[in-house]
MDAnalysis code that builds the backbone (N, CA, C; Angstrom):
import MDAnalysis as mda
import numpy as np

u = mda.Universe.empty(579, n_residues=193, atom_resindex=np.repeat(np.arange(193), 3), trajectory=True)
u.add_TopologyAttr("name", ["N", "CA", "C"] * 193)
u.add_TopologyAttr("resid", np.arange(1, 194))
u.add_TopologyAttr("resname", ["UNK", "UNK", "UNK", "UNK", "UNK", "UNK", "UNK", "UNK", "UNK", "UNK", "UNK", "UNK", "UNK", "UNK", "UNK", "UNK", "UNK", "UNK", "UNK", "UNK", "UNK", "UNK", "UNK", "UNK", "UNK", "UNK", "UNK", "UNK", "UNK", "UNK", "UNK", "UNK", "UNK", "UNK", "UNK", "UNK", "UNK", "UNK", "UNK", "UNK", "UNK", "UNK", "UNK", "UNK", "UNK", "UNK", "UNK", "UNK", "UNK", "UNK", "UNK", "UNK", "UNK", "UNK", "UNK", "UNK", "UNK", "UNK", "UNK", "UNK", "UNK", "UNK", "UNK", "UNK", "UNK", "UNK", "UNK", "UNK", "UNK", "UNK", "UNK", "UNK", "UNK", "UNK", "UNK", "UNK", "UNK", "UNK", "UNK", "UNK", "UNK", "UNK", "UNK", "UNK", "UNK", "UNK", "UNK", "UNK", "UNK", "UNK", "UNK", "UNK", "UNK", "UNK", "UNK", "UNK", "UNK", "UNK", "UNK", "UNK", "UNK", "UNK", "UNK", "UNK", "UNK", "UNK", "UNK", "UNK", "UNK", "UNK", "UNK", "UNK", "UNK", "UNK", "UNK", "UNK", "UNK", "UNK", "UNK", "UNK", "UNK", "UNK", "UNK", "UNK", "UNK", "UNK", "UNK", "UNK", "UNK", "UNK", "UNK", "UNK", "UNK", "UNK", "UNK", "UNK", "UNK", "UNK", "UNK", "UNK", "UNK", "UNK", "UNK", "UNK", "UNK", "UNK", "UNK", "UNK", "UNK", "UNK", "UNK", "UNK", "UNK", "UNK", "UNK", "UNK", "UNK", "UNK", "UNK", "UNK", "UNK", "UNK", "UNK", "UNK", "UNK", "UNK", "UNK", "UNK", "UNK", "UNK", "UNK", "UNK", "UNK", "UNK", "UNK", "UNK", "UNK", "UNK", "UNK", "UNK", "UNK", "UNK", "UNK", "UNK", "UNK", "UNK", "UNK", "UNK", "UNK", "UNK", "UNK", "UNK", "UNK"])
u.atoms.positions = np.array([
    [116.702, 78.788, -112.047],
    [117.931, 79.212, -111.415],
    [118.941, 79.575, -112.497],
    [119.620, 80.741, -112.663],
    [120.563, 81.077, -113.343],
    [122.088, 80.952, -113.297],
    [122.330, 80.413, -114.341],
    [123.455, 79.877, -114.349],
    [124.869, 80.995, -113.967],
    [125.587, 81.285, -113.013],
    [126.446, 82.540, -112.772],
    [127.063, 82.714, -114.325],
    [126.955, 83.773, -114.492],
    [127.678, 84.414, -115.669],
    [129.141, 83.866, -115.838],
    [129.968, 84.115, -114.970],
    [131.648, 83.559, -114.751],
    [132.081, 82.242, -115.091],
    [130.898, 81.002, -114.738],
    [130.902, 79.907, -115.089],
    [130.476, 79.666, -116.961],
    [129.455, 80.260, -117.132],
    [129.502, 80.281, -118.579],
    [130.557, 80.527, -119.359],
    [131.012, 82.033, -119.161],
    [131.801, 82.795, -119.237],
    [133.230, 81.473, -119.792],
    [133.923, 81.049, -118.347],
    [134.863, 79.673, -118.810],
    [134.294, 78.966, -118.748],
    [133.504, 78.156, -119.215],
    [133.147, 77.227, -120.030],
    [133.077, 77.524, -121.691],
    [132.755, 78.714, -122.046],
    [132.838, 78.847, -123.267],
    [134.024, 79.327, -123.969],
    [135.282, 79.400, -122.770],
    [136.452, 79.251, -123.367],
    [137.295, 78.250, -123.258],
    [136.759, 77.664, -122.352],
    [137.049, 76.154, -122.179],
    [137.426, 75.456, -123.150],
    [136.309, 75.396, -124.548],
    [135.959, 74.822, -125.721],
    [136.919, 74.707, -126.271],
    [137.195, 73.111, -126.858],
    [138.367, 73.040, -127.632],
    [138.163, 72.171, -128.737],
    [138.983, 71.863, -129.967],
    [138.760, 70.758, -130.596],
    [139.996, 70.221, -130.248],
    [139.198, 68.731, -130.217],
    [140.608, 67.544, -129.817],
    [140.179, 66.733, -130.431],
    [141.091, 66.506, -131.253],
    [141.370, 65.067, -132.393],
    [141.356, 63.707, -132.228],
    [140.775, 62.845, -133.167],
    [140.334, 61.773, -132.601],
    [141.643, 60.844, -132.479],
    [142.815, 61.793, -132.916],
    [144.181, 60.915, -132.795],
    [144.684, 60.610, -131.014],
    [143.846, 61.546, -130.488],
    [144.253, 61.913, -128.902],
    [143.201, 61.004, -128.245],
    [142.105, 60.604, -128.453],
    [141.219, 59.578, -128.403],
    [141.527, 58.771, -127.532],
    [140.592, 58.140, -126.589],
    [141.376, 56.286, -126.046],
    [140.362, 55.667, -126.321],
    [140.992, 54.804, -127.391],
    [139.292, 54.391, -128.074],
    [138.797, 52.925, -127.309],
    [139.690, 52.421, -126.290],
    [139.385, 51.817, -125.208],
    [138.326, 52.174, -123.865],
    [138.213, 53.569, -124.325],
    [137.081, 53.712, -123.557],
    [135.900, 54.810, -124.114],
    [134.482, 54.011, -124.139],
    [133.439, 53.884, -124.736],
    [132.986, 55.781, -123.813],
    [131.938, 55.898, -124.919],
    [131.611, 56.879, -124.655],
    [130.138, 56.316, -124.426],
    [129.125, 56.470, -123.384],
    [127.991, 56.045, -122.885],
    [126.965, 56.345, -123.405],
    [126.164, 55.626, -124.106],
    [124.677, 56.428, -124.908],
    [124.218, 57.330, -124.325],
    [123.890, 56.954, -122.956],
    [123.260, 58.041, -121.963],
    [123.875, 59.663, -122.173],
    [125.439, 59.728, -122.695],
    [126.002, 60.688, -122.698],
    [125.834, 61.442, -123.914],
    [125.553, 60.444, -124.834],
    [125.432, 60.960, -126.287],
    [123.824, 61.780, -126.643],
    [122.524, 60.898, -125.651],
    [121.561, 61.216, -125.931],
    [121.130, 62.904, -125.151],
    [122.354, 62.984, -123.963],
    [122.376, 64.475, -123.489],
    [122.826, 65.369, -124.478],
    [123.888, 65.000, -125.597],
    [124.530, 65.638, -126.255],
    [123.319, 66.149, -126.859],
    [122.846, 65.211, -127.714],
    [121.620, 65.515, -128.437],
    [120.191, 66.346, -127.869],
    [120.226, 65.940, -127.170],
    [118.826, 66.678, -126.556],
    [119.667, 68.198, -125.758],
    [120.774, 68.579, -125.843],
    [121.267, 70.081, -125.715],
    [120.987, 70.511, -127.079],
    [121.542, 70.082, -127.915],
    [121.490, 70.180, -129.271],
    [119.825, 70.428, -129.865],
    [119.380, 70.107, -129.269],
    [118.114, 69.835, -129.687],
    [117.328, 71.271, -129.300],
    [118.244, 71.922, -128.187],
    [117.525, 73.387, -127.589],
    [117.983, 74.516, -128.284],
    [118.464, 74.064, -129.823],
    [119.090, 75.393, -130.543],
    [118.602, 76.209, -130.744],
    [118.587, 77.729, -130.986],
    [117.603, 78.527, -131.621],
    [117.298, 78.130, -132.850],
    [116.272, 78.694, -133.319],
    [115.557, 78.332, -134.768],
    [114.483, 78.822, -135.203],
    [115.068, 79.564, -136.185],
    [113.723, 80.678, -136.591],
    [112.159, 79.725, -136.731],
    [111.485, 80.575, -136.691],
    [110.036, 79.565, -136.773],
    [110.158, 78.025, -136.568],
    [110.973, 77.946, -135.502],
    [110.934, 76.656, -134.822],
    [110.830, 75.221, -136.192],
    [112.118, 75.498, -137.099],
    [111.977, 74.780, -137.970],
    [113.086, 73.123, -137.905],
    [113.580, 73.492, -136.433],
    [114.389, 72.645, -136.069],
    [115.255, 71.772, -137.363],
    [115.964, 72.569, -137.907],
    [116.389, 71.858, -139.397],
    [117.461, 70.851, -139.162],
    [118.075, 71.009, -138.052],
    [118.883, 69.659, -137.650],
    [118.477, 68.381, -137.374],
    [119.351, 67.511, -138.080],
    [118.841, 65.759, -137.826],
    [120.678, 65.682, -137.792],
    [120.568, 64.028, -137.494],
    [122.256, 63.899, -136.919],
    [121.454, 62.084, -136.671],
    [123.014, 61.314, -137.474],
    [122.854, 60.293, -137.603],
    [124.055, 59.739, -136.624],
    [124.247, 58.966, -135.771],
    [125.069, 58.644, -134.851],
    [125.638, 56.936, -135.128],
    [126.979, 57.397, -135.218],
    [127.832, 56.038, -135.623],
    [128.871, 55.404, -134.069],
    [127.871, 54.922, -133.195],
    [128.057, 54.723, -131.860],
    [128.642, 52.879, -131.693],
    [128.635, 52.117, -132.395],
    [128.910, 50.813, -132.081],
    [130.278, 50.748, -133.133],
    [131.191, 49.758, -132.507],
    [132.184, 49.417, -133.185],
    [131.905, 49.460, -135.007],
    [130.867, 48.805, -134.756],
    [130.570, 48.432, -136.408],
    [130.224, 49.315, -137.208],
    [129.227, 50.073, -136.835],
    [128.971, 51.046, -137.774],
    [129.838, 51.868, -137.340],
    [131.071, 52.488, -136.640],
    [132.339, 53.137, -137.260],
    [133.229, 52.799, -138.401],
    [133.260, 51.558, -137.849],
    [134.448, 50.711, -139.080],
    [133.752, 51.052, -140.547],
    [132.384, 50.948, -140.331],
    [131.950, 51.098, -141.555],
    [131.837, 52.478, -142.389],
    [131.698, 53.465, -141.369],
    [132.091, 54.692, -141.535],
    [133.672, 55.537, -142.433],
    [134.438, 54.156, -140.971],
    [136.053, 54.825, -141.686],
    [136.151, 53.901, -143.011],
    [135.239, 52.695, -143.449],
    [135.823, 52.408, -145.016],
    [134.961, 53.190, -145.460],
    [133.685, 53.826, -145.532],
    [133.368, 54.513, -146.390],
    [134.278, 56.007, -146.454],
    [134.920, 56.566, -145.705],
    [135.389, 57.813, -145.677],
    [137.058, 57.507, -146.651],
    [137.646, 56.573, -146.007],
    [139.178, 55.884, -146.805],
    [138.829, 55.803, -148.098],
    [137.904, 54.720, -148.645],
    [137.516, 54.340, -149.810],
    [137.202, 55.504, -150.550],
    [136.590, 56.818, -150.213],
    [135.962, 57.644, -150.879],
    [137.435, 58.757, -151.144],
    [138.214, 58.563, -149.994],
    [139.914, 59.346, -150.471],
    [140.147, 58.812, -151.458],
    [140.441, 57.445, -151.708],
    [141.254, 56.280, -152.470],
    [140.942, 56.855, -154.280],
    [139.013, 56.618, -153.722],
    [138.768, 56.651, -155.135],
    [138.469, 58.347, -155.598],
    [138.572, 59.226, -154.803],
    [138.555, 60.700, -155.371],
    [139.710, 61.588, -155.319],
    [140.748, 61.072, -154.705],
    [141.983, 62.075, -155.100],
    [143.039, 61.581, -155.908],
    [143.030, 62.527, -157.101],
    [144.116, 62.439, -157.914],
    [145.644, 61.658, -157.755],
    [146.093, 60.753, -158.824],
    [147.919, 60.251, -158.323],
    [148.556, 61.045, -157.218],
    [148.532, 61.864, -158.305],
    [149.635, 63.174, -157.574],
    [149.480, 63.655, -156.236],
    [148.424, 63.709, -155.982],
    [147.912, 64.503, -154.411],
    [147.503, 63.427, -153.465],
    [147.509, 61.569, -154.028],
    [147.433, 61.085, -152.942],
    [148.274, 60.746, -151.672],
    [147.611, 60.448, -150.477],
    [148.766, 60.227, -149.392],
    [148.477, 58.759, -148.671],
    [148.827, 57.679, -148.868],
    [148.607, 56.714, -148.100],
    [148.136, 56.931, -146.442],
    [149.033, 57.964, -145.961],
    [149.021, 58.331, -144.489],
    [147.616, 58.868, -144.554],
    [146.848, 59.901, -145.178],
    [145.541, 60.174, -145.006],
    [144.700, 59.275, -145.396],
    [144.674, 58.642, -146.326],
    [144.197, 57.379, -146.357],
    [143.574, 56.411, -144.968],
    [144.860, 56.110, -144.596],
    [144.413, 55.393, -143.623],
    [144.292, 56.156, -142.469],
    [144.685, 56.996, -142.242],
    [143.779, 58.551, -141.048],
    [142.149, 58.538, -141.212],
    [141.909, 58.397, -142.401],
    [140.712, 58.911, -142.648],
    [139.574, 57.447, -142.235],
    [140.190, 56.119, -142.293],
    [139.833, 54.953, -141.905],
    [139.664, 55.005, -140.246],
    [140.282, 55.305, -140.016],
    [140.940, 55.053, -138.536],
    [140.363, 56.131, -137.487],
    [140.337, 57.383, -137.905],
    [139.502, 58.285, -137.102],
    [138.065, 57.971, -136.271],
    [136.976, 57.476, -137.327],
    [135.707, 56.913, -136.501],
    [136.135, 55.834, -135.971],
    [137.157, 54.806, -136.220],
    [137.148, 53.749, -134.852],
    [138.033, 53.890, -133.902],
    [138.770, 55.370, -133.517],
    [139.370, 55.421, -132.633],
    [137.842, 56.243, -131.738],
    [137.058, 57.168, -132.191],
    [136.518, 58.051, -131.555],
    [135.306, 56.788, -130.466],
    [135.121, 57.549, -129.675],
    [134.116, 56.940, -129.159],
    [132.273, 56.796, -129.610],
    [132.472, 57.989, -130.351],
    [131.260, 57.813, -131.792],
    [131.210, 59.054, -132.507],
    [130.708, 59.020, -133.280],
    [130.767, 59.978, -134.662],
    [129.664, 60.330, -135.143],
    [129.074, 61.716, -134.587],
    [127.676, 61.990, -135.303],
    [127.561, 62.765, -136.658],
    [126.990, 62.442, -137.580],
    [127.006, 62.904, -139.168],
    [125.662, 64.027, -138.858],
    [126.492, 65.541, -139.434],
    [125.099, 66.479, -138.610],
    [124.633, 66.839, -140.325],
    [123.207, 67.021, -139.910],
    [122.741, 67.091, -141.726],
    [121.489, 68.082, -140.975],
    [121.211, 68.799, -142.275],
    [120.235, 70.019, -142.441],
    [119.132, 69.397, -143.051],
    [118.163, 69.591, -142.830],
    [116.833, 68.784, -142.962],
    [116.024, 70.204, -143.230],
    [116.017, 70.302, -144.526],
    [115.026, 71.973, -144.878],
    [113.912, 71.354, -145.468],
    [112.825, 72.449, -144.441],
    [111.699, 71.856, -144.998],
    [111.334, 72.640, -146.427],
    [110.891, 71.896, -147.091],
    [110.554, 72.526, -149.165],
    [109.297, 73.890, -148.766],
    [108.020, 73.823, -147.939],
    [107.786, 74.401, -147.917],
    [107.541, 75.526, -147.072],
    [109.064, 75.596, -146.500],
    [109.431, 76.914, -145.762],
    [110.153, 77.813, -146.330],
    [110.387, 79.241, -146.454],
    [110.787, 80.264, -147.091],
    [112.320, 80.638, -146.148],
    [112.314, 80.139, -145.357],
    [113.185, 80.809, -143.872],
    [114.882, 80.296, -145.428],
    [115.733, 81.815, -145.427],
    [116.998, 81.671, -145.951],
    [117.958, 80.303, -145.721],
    [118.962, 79.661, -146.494],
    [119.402, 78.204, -146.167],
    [120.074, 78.830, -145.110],
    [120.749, 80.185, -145.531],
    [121.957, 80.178, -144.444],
    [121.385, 80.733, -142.975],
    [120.108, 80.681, -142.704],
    [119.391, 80.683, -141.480],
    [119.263, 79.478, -140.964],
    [119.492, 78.512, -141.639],
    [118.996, 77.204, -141.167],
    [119.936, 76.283, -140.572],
    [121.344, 76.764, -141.686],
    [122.721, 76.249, -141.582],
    [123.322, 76.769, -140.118],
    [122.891, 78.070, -140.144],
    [123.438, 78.627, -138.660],
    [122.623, 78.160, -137.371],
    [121.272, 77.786, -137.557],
    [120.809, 76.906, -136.668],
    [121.027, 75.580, -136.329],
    [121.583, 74.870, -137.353],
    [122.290, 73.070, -137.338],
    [123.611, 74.020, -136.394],
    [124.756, 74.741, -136.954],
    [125.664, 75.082, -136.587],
    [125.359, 75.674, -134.893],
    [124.532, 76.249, -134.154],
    [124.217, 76.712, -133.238],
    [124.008, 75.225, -132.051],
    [123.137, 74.071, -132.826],
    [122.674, 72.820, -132.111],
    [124.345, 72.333, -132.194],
    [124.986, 72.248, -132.593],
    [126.513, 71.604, -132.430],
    [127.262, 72.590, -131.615],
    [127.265, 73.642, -131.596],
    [128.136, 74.206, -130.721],
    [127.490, 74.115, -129.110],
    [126.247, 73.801, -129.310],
    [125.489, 73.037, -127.863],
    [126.114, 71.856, -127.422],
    [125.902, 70.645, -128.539],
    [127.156, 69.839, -128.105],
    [128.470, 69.874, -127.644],
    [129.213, 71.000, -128.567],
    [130.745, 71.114, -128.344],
    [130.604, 71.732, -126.586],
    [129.945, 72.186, -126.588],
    [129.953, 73.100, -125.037],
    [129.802, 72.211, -123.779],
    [128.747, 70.969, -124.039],
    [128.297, 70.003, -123.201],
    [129.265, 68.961, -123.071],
    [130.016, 68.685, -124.530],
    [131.482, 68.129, -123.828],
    [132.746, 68.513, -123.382],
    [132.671, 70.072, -123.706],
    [133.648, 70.698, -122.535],
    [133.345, 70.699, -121.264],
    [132.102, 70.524, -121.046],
    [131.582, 70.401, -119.465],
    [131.662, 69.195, -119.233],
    [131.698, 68.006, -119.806],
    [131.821, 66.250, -119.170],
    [133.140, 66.269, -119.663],
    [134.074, 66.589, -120.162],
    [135.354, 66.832, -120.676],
    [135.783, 65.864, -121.371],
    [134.824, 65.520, -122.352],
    [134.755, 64.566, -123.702],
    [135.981, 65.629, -124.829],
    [136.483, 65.054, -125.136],
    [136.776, 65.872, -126.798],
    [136.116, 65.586, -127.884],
    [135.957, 66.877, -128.706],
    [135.145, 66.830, -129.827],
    [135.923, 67.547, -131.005],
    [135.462, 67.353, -132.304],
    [136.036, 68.262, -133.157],
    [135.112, 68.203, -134.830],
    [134.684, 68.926, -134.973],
    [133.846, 69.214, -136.033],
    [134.722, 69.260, -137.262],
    [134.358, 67.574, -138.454],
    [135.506, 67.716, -139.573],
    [134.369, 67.994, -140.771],
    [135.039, 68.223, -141.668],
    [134.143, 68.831, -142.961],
    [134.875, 68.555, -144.165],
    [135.461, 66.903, -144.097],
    [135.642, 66.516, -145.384],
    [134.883, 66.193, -146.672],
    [135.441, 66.540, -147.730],
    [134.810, 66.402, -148.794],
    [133.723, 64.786, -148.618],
    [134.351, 63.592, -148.385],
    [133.425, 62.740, -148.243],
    [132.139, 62.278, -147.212],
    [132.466, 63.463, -146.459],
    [131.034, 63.910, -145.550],
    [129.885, 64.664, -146.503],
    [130.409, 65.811, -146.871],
    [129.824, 66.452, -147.573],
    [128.775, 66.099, -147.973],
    [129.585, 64.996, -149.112],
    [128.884, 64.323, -150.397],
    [128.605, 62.496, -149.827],
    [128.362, 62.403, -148.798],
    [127.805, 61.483, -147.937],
    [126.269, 61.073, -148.097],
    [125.847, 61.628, -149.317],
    [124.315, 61.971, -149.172],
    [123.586, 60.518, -149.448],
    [124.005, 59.690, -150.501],
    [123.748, 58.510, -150.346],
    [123.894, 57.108, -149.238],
    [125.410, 57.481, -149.069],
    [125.991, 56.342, -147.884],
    [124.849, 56.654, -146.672],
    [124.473, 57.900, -146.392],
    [123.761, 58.604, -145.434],
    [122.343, 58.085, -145.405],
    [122.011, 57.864, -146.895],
    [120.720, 57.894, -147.179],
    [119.485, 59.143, -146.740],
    [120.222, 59.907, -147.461],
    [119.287, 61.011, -147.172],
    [118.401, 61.829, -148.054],
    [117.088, 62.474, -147.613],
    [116.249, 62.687, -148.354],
    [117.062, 64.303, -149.495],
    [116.167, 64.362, -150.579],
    [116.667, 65.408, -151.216],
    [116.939, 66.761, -150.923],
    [115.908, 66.630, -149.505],
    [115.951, 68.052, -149.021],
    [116.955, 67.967, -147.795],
    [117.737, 67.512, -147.798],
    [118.888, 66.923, -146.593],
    [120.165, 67.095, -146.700],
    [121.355, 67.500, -146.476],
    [122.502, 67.146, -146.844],
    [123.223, 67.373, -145.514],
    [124.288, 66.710, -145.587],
    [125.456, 66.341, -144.577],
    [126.119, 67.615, -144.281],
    [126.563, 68.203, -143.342],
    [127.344, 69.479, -142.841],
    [128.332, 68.993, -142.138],
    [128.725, 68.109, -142.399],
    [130.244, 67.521, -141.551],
    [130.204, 66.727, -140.227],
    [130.889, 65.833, -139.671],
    [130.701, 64.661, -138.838],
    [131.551, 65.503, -137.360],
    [130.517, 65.163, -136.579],
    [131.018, 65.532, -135.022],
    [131.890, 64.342, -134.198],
    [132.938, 64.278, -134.042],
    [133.901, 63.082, -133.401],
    [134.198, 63.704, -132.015],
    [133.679, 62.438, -131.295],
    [134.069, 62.464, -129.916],
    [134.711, 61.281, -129.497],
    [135.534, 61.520, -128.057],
    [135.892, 61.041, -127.489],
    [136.602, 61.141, -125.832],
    [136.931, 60.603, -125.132],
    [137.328, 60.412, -123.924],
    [139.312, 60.535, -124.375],
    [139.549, 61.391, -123.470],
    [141.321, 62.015, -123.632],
    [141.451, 62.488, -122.279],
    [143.205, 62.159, -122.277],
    [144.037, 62.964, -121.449],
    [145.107, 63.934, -121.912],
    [144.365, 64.276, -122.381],
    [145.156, 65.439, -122.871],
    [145.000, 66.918, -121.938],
    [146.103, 67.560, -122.057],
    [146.393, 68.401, -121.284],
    [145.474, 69.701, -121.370],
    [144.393, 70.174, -120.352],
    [144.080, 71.454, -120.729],
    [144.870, 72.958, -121.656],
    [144.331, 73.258, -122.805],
    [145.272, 73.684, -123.723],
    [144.566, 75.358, -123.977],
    [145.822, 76.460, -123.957],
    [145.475, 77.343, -123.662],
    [144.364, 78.294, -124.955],
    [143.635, 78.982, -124.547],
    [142.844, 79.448, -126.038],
    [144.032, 80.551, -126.736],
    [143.488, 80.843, -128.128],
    [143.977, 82.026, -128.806],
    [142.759, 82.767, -129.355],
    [142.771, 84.270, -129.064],
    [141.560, 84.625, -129.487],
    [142.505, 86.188, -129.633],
    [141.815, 86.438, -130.747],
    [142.564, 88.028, -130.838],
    [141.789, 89.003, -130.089],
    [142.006, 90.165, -129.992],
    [141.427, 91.423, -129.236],
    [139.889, 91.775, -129.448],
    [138.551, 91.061, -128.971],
    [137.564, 91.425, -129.406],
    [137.229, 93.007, -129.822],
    [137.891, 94.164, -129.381],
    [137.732, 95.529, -129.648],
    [138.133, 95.704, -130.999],
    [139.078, 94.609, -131.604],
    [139.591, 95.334, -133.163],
    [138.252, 94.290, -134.045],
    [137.734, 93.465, -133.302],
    [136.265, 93.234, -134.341],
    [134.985, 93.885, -134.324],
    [135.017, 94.898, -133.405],
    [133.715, 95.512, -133.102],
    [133.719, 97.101, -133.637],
    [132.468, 97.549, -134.053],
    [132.214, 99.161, -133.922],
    [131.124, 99.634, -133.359],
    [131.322, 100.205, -132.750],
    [129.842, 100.669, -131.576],
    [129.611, 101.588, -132.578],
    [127.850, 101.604, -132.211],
    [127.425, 102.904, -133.519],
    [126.755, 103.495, -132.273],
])
């Protein structure tokens, strides 16, 4: 059965990022909900079916907390006097234990496949915008961050050599106000040949 075009259509403008500051971290986000996330995610395209996405999920109180000291600690100890901010500091603590969980999305290339990285990257990136879409439809907020201590997460992560971190997916449950899109004129990005 096909999904009406119109409904896709808004739903995929629906899509928003909402911050884990808007969060109610009083209310839990349901495994059951997370493992849909994932298994949408899981239907990404992918050239020669190389499924290069893996995603580590920081779903219990504890392993957030442990998350936001590894993310704080890694501000503390990598930004310069001059450019530090106490306030991000402890933002950067505080984000995974407000969210209702925090998935760390990582590229998993296999060594002996030829398929380009940035084919692979756009396929991890394709399985998350599956997510972002599936919680505009349960009307979770999400927001895809790409701090430097994600990045370079590769140990805390424990991940293999052929692996690295592409930035942490934060969700959560909000009342926040449906918020209008901005999108410029698709005709001034296109050229018909």
């Amino acid at each position: 059965m096909a999904l009406p075009a119109s409904e896709l259509s808004a739903l995929i403008r629906r899509r928003r990022s909402v911050f884990p500051k808007s969060y109610l971290p009083e209310k839990p986000v349901d495994r059951a909900l997370l493992e849909q996330l994932l298994e949408n995610a899981n239907w990404a395209p992918t050239h020669k079916l190389t499924e290069p996405w893996r995603f580590q999920v920081f779903h219990s109180a504890e392993s957030r907390a442990r998350l936001g000291d590894y993310l704080s600690g890694f501000y503390q100890r990598n930004t310069p006097p001059e450019a530090f901010s106490e306030e991000k500091m402890q933002k950067q603590g505080d984000n995974p234990r407000r969210a209702g969980a925090v998935i760390a999305i990582l590229l998993h290339r296999d060594p002996a496949e030829s398929i380009p990285e940035f084919e692979e990257i756009a396929a991890v990136a394709m399985a998350v915008q599956n997510m972002w879409l599936t919680c505009a439809a349960l009307g979770l907020g999400c927001y895809w961050s790409t701090p430097r201590a994600a990045l370079q997460a590769g140990e805390f992560l424990g991940l293999a050599p052929n692996e690295r971190c592409l930035g942490l997916f934060y969700l959560g449950w909000h009342e926040m106000p449906e918020i209008a899109g901005k999108r410029g004129d698709v005709g001034e990005k296109v050229v018909w040949r």
